[in-house]
PDB file of N, H, CA, C and O in Angstrom:
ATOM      1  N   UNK A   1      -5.507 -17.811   9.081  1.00  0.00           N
ATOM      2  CA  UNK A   1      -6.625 -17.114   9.666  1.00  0.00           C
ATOM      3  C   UNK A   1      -7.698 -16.938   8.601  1.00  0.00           C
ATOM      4  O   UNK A   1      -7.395 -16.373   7.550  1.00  0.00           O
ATOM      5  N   UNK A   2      -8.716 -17.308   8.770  1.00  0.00           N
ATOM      6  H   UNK A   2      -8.962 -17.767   9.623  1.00  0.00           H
ATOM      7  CA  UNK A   2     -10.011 -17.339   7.934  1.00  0.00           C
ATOM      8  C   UNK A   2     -10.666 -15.529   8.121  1.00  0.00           C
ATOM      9  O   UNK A   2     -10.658 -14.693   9.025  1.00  0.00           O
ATOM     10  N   UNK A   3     -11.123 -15.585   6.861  1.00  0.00           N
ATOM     11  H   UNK A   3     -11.130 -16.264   6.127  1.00  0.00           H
ATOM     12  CA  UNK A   3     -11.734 -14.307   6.908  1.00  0.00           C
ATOM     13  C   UNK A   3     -11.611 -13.240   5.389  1.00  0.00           C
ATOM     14  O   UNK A   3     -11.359 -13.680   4.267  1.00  0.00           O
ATOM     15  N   UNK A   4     -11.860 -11.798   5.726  1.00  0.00           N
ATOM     16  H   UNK A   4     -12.065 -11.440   6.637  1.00  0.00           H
ATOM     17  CA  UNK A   4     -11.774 -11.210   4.429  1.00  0.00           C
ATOM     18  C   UNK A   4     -10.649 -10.602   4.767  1.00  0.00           C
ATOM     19  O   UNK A   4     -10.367  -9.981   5.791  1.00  0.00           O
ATOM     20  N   UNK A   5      -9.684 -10.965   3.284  1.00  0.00           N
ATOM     21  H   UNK A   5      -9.913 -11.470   2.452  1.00  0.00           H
ATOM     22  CA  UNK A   5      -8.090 -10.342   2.574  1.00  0.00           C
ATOM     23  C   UNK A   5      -8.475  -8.943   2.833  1.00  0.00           C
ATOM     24  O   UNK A   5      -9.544  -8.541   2.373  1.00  0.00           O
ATOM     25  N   UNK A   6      -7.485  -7.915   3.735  1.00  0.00           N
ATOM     26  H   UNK A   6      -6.616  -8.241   4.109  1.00  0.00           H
ATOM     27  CA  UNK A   6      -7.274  -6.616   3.745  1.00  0.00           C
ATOM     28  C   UNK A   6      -6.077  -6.169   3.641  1.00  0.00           C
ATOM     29  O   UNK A   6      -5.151  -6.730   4.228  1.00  0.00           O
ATOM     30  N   UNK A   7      -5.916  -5.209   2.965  1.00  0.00           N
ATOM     31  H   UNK A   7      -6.667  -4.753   2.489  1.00  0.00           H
ATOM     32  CA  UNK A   7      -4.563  -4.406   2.616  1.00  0.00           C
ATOM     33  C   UNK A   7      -4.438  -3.011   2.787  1.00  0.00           C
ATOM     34  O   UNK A   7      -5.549  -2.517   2.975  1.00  0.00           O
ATOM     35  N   UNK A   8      -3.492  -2.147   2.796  1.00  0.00           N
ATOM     36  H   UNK A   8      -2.589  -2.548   2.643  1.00  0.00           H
ATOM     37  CA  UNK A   8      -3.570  -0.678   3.370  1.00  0.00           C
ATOM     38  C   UNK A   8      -2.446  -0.411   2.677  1.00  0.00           C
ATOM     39  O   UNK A   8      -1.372  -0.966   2.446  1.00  0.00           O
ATOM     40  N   UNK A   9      -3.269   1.098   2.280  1.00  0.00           N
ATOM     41  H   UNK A   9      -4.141   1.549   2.468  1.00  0.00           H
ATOM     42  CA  UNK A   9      -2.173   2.019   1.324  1.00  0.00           C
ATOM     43  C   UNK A   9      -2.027   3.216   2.274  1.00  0.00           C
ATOM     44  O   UNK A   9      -2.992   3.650   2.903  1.00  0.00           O
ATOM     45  N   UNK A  10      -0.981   3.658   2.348  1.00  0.00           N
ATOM     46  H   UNK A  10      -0.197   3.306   1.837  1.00  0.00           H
ATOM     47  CA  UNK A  10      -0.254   4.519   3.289  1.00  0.00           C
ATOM     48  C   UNK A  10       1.103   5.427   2.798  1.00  0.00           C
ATOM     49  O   UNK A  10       2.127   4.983   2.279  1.00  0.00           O
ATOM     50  N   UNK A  11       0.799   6.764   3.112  1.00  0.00           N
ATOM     51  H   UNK A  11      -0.033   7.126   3.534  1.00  0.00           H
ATOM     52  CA  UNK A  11       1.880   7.304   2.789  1.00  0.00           C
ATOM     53  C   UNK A  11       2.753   7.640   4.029  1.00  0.00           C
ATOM     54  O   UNK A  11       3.901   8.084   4.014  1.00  0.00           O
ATOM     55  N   UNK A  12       1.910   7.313   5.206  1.00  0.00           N
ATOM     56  H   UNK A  12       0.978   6.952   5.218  1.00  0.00           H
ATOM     57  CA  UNK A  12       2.336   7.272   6.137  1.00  0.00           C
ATOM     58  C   UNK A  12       3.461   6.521   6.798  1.00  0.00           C
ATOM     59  O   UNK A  12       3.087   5.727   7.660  1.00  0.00           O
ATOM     60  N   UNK A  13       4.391   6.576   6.644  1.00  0.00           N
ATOM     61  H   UNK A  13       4.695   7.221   5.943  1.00  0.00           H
ATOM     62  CA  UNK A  13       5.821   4.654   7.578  1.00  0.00           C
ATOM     63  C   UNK A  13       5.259   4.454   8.497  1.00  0.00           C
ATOM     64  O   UNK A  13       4.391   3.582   8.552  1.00  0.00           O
ATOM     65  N   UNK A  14       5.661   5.368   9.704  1.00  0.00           N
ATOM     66  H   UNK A  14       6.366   6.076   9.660  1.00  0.00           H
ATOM     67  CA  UNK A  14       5.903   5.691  10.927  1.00  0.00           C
ATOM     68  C   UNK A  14       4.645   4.774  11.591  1.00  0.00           C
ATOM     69  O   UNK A  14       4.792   3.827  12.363  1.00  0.00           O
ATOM     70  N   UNK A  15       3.323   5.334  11.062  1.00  0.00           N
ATOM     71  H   UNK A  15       3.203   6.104  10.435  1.00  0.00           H
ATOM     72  CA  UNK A  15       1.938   4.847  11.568  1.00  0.00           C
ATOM     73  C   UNK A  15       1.810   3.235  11.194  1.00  0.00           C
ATOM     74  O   UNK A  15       1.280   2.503  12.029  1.00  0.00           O
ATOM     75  N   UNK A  16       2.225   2.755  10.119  1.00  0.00           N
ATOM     76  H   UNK A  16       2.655   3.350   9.440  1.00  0.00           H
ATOM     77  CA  UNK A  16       2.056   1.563   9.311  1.00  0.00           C
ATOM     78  C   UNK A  16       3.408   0.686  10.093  1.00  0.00           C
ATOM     79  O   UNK A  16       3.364  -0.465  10.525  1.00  0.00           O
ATOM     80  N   UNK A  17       4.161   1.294  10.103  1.00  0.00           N
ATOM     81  H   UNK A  17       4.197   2.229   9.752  1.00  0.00           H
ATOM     82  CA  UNK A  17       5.330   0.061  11.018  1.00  0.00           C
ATOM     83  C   UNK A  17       4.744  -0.118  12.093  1.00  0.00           C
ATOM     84  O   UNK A  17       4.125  -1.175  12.212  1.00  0.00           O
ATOM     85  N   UNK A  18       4.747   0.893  13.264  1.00  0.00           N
ATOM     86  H   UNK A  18       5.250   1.752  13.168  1.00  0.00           H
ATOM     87  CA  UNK A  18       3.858   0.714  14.316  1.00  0.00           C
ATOM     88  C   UNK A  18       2.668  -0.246  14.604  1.00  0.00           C
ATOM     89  O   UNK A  18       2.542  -1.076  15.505  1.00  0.00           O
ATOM     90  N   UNK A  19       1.523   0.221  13.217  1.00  0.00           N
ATOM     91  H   UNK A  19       1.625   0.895  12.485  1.00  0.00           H
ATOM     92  CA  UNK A  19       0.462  -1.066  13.790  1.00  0.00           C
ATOM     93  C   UNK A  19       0.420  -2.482  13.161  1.00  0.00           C
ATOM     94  O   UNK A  19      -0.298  -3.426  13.493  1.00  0.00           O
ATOM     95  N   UNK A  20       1.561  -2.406  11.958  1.00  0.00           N
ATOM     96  H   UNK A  20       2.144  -1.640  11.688  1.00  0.00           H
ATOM     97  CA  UNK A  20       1.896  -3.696  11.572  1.00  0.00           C
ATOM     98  C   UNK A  20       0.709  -4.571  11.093  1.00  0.00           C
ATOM     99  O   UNK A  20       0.531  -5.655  11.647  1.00  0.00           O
ATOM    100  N   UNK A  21      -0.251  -4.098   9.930  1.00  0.00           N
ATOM    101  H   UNK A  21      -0.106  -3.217   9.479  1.00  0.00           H
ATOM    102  CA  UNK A  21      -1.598  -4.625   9.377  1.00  0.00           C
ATOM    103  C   UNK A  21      -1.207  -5.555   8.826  1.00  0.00           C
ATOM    104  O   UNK A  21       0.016  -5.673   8.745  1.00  0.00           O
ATOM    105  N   UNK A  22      -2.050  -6.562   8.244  1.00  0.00           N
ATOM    106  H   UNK A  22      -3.043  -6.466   8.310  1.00  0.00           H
ATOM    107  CA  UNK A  22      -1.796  -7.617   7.546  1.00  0.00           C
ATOM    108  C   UNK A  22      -0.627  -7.415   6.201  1.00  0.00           C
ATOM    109  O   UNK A  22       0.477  -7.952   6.110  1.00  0.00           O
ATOM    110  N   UNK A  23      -1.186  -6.607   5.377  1.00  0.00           N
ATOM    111  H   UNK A  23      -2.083  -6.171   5.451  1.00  0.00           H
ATOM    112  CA  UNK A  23      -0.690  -6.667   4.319  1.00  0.00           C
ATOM    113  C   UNK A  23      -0.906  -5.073   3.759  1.00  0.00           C
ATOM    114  O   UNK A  23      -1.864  -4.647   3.115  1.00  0.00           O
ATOM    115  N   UNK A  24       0.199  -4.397   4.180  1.00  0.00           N
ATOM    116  H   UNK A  24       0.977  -4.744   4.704  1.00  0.00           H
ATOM    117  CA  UNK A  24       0.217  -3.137   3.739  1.00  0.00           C
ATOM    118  C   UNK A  24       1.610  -2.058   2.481  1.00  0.00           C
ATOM    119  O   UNK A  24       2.810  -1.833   2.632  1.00  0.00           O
ATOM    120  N   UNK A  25       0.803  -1.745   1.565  1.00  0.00           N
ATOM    121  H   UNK A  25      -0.172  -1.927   1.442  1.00  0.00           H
ATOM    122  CA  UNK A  25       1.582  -0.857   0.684  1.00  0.00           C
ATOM    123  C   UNK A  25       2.133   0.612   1.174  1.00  0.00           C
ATOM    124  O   UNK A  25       1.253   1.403   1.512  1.00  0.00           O
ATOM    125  N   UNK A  26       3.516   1.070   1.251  1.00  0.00           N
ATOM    126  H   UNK A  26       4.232   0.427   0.976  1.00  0.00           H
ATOM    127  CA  UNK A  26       3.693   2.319   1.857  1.00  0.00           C
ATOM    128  C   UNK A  26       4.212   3.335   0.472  1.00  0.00           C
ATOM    129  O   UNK A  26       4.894   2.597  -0.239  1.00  0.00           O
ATOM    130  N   UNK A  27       4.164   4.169   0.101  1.00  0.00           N
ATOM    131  H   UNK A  27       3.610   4.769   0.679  1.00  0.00           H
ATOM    132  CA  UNK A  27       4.749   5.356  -0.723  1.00  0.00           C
ATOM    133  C   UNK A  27       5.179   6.035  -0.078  1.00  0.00           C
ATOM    134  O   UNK A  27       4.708   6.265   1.036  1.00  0.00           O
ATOM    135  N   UNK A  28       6.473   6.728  -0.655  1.00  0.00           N
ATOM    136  H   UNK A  28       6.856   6.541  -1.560  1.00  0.00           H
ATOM    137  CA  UNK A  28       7.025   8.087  -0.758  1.00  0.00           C
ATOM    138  C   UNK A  28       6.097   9.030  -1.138  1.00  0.00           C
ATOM    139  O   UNK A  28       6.743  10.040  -1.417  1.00  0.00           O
ATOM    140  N   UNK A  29       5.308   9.166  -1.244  1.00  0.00           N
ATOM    141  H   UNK A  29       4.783   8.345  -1.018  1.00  0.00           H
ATOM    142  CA  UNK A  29       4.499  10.600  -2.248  1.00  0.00           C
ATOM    143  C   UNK A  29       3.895  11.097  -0.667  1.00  0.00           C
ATOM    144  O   UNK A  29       3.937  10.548   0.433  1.00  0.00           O
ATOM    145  N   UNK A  30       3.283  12.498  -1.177  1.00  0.00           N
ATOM    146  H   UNK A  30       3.249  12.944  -2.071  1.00  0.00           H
ATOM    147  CA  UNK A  30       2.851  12.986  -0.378  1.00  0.00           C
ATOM    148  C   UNK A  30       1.649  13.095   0.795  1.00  0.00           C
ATOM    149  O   UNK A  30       1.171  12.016   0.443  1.00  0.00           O
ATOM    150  N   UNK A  31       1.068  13.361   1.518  1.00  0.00           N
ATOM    151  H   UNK A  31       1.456  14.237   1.804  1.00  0.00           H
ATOM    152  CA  UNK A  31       0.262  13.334   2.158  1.00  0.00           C
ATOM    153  C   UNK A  31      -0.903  14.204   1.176  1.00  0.00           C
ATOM    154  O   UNK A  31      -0.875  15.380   0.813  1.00  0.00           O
ATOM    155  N   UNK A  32      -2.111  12.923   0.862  1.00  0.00           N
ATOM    156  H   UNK A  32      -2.134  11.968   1.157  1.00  0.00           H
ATOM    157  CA  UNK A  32      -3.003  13.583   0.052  1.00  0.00           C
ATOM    158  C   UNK A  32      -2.856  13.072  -1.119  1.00  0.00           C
ATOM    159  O   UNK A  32      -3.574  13.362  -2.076  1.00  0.00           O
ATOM    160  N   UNK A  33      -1.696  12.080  -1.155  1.00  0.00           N
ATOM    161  H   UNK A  33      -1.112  11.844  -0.378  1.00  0.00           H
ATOM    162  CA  UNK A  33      -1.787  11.279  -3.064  1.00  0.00           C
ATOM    163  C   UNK A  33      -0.895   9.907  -2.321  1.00  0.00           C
ATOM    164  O   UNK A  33       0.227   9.522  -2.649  1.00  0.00           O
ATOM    165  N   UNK A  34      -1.495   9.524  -1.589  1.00  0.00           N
ATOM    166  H   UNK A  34      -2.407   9.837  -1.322  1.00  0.00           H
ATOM    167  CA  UNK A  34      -1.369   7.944  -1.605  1.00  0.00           C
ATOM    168  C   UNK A  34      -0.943   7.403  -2.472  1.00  0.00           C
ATOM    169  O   UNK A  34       0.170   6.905  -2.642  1.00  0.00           O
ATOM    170  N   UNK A  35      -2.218   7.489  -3.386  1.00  0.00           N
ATOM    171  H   UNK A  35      -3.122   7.893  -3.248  1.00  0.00           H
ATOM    172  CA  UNK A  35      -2.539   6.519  -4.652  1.00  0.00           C
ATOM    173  C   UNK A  35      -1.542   6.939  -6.047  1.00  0.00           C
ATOM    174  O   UNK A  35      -1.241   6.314  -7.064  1.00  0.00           O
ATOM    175  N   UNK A  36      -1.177   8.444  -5.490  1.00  0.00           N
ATOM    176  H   UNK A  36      -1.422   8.951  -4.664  1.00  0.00           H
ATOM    177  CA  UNK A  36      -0.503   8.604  -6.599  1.00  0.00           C
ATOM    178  C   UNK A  36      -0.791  10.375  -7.026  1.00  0.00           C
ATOM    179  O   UNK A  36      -1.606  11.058  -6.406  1.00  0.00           O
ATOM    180  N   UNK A  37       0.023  10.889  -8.151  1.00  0.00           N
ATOM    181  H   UNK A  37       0.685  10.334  -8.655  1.00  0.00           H
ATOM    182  CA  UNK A  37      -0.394  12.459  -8.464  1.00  0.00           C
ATOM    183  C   UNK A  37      -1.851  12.407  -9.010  1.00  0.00           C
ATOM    184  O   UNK A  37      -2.424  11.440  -9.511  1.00  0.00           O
ATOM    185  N   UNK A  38      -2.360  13.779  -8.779  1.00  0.00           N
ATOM    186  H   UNK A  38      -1.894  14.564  -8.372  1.00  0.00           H
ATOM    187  CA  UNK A  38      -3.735  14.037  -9.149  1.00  0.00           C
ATOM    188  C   UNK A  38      -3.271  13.517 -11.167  1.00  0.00           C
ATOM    189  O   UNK A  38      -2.111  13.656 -11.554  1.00  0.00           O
ATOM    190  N   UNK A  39      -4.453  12.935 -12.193  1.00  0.00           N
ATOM    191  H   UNK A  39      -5.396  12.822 -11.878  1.00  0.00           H
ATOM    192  CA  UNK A  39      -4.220  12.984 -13.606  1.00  0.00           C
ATOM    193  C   UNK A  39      -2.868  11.869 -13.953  1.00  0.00           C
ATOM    194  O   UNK A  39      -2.564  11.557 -15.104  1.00  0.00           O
ATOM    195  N   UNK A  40      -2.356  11.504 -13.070  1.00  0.00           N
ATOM    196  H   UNK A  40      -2.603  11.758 -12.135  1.00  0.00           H
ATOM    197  CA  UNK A  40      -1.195  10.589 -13.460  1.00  0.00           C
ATOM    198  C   UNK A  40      -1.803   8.652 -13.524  1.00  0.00           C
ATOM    199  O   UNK A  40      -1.407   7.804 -12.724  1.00  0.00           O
ATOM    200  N   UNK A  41      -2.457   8.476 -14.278  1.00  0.00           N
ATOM    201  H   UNK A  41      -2.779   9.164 -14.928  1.00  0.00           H
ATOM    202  CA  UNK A  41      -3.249   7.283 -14.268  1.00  0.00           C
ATOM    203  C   UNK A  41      -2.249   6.025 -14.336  1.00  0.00           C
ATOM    204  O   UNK A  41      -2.645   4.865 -14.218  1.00  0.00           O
ATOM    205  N   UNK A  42      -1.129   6.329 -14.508  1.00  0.00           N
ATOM    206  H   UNK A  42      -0.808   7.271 -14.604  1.00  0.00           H
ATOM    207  CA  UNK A  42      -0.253   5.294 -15.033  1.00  0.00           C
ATOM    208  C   UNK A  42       0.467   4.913 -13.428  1.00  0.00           C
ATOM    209  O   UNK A  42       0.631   3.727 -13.139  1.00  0.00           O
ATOM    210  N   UNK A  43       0.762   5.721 -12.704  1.00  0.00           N
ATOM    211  H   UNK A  43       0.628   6.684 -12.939  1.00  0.00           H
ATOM    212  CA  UNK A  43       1.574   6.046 -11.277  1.00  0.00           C
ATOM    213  C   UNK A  43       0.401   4.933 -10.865  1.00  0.00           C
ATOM    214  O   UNK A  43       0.490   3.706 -10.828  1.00  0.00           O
ATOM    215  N   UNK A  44      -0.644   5.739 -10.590  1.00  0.00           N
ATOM    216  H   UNK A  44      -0.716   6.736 -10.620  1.00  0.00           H
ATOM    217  CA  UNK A  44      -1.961   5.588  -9.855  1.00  0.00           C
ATOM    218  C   UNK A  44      -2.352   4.006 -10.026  1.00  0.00           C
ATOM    219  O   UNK A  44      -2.554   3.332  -9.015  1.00  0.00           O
ATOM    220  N   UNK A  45      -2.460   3.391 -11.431  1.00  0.00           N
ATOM    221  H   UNK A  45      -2.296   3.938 -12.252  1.00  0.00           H
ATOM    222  CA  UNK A  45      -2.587   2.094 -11.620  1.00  0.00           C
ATOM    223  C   UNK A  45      -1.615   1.385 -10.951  1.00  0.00           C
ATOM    224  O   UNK A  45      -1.970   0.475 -10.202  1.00  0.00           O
ATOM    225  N   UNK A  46      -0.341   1.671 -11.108  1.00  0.00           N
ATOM    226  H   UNK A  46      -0.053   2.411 -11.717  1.00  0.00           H
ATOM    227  CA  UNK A  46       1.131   0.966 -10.642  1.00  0.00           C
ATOM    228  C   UNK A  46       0.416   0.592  -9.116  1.00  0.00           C
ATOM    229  O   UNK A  46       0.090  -0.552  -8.800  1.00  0.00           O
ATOM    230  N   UNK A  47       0.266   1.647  -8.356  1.00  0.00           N
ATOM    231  H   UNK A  47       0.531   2.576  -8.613  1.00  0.00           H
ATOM    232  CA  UNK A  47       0.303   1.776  -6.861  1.00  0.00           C
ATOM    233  C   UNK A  47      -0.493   1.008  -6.750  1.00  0.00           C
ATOM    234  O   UNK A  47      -0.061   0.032  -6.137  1.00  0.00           O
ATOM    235  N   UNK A  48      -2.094   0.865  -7.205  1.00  0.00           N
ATOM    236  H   UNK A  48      -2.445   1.658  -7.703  1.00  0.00           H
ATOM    237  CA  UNK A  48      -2.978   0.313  -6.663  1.00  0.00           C
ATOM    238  C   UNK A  48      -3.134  -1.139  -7.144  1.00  0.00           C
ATOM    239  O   UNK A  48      -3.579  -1.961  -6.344  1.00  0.00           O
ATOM    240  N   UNK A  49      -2.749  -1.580  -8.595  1.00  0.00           N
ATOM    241  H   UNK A  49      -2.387  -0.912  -9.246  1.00  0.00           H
ATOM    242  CA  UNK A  49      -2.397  -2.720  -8.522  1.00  0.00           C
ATOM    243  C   UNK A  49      -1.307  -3.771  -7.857  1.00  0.00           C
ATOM    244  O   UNK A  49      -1.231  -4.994  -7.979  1.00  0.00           O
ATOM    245  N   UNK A  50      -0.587  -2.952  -7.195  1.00  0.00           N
ATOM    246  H   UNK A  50      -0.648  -1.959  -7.096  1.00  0.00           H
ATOM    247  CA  UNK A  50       0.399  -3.718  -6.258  1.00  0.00           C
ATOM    248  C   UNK A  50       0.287  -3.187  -5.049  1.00  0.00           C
ATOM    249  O   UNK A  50       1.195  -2.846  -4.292  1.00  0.00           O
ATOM    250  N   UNK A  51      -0.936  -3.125  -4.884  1.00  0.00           N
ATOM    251  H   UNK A  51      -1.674  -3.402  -5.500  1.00  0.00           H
ATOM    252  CA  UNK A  51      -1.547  -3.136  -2.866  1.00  0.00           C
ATOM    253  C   UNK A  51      -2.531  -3.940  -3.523  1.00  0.00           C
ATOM    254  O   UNK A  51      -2.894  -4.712  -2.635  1.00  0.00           O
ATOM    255  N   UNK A  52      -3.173  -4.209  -4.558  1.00  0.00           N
ATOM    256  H   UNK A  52      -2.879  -3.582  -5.279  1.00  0.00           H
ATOM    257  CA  UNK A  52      -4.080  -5.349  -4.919  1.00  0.00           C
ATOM    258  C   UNK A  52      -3.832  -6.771  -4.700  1.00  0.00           C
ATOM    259  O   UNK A  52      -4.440  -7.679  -4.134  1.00  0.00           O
ATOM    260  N   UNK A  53      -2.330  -6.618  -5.574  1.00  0.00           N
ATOM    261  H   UNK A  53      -1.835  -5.881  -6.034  1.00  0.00           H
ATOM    262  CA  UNK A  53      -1.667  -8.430  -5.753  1.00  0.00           C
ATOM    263  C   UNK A  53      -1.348  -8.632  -4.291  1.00  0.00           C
ATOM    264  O   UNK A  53      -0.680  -9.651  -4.115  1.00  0.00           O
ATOM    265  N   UNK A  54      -1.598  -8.037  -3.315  1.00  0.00           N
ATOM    266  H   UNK A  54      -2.140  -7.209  -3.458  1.00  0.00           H
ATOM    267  CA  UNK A  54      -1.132  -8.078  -1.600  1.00  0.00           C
ATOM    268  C   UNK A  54      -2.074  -9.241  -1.767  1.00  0.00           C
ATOM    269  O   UNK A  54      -1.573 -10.365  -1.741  1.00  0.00           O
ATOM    270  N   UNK A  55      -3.472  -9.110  -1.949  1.00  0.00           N
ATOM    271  H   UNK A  55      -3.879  -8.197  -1.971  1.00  0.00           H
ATOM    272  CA  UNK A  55      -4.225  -9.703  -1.293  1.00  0.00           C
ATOM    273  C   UNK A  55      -4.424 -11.149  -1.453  1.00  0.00           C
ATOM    274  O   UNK A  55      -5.132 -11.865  -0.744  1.00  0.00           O
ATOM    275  N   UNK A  56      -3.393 -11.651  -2.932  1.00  0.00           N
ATOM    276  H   UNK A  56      -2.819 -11.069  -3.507  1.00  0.00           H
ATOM    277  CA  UNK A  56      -3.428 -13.185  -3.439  1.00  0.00           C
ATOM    278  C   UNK A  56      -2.503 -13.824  -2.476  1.00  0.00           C
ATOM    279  O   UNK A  56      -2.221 -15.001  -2.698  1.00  0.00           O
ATOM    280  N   UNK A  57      -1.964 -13.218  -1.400  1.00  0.00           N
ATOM    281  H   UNK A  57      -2.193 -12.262  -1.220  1.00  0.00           H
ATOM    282  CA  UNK A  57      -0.695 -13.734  -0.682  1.00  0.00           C
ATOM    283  C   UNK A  57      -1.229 -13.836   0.672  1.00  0.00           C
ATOM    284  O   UNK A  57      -2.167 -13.065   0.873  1.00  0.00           O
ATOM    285  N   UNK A  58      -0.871 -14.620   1.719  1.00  0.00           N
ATOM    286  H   UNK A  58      -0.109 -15.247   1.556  1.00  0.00           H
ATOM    287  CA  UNK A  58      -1.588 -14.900   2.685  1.00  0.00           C
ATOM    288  C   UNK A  58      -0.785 -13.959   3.736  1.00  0.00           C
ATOM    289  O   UNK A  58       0.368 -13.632   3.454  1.00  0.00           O
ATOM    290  N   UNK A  59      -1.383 -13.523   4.939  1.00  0.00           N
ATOM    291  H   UNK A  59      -2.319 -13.788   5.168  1.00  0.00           H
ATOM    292  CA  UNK A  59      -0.705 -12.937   5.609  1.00  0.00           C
ATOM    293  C   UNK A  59      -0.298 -13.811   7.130  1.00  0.00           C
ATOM    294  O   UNK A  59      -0.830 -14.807   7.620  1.00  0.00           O
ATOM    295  N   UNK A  60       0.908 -12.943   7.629  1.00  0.00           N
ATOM    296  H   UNK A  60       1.341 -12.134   7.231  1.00  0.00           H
ATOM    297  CA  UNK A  60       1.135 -11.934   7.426  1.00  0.00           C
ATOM    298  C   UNK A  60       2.276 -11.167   6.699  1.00  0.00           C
ATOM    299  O   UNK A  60       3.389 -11.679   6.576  1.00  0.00           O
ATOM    300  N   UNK A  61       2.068 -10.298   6.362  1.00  0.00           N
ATOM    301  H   UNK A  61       1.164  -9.882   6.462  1.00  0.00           H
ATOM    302  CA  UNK A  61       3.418  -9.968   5.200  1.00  0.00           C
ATOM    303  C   UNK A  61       4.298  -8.639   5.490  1.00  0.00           C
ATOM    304  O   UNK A  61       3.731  -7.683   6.020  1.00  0.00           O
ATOM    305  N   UNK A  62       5.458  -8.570   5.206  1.00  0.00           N
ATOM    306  H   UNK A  62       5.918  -9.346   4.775  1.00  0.00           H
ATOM    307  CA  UNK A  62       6.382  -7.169   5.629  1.00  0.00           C
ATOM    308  C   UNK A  62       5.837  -6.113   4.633  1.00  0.00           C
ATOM    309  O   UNK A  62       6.092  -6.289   3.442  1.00  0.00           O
ATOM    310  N   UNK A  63       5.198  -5.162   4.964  1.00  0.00           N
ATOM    311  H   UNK A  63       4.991  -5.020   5.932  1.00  0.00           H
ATOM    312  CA  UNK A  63       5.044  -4.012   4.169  1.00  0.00           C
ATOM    313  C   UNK A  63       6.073  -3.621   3.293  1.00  0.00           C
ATOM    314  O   UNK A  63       7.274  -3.410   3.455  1.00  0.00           O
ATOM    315  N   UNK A  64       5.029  -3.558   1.962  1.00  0.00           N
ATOM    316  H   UNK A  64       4.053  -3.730   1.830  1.00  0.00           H
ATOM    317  CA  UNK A  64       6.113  -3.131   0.923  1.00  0.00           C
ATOM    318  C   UNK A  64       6.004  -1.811   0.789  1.00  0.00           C
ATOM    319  O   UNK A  64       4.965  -1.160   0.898  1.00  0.00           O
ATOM    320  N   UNK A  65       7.494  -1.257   0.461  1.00  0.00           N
ATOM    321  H   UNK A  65       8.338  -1.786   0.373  1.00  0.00           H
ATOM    322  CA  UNK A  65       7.250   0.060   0.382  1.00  0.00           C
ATOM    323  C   UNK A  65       8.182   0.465  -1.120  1.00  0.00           C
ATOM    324  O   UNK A  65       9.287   0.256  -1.621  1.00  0.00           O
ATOM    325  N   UNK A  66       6.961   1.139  -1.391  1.00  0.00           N
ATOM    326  H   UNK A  66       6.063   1.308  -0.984  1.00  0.00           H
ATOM    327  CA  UNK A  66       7.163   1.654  -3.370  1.00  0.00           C
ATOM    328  C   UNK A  66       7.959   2.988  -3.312  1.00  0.00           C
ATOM    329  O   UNK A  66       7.657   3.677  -2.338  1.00  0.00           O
ATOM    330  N   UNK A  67       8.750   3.423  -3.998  1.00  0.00           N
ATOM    331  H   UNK A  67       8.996   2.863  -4.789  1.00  0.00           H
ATOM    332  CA  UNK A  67       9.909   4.725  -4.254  1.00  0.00           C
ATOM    333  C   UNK A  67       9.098   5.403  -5.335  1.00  0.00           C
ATOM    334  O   UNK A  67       9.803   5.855  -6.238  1.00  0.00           O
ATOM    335  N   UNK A  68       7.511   5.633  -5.507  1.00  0.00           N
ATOM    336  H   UNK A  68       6.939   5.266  -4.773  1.00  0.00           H
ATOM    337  CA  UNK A  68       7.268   6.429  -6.300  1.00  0.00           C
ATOM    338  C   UNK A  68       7.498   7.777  -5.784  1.00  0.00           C
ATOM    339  O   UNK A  68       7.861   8.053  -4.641  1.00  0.00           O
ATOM    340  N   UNK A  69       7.238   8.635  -6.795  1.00  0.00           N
ATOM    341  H   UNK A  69       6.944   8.411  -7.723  1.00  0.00           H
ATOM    342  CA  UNK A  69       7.939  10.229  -6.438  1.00  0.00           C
ATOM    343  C   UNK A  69       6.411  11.271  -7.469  1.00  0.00           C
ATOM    344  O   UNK A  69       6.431  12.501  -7.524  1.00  0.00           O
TER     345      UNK A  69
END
């Protein structure tokens, strides 16, 4: 499918299994840190560079889901 690479970060499962997006990242963390803890730059990089590398991969792809805490 031609077009622009999209990916989705979600702390949400439930919503993200359901609509089944191209290429989506899920966390354990809380509602309100997606990306990661407030000041934790190292978490925060982790997360968002691997909903990044989603996008070198063609879809569609099984949501990965990260055990950060």
């Amino acid at each position: 499918m031609a077009g622009i690479r999209t990916t989705l970060t979600s702390w949400h499962k439930g919503s993200i299994l359901r609509s089944l997006p191209p290429r989506a990242v899920i966390t354990s963390l809380p509602r309100g840190m997606t990306l990661g803890h407030p000041y934790d730059e190292e978490q925060q990089n982790r997360i968002l560079n691997k909903t990044l590398e989603l996008l070198s991969q063609d879809a569609p792809l099984k949501p990965i889901i990260l055990d950060e805490e």
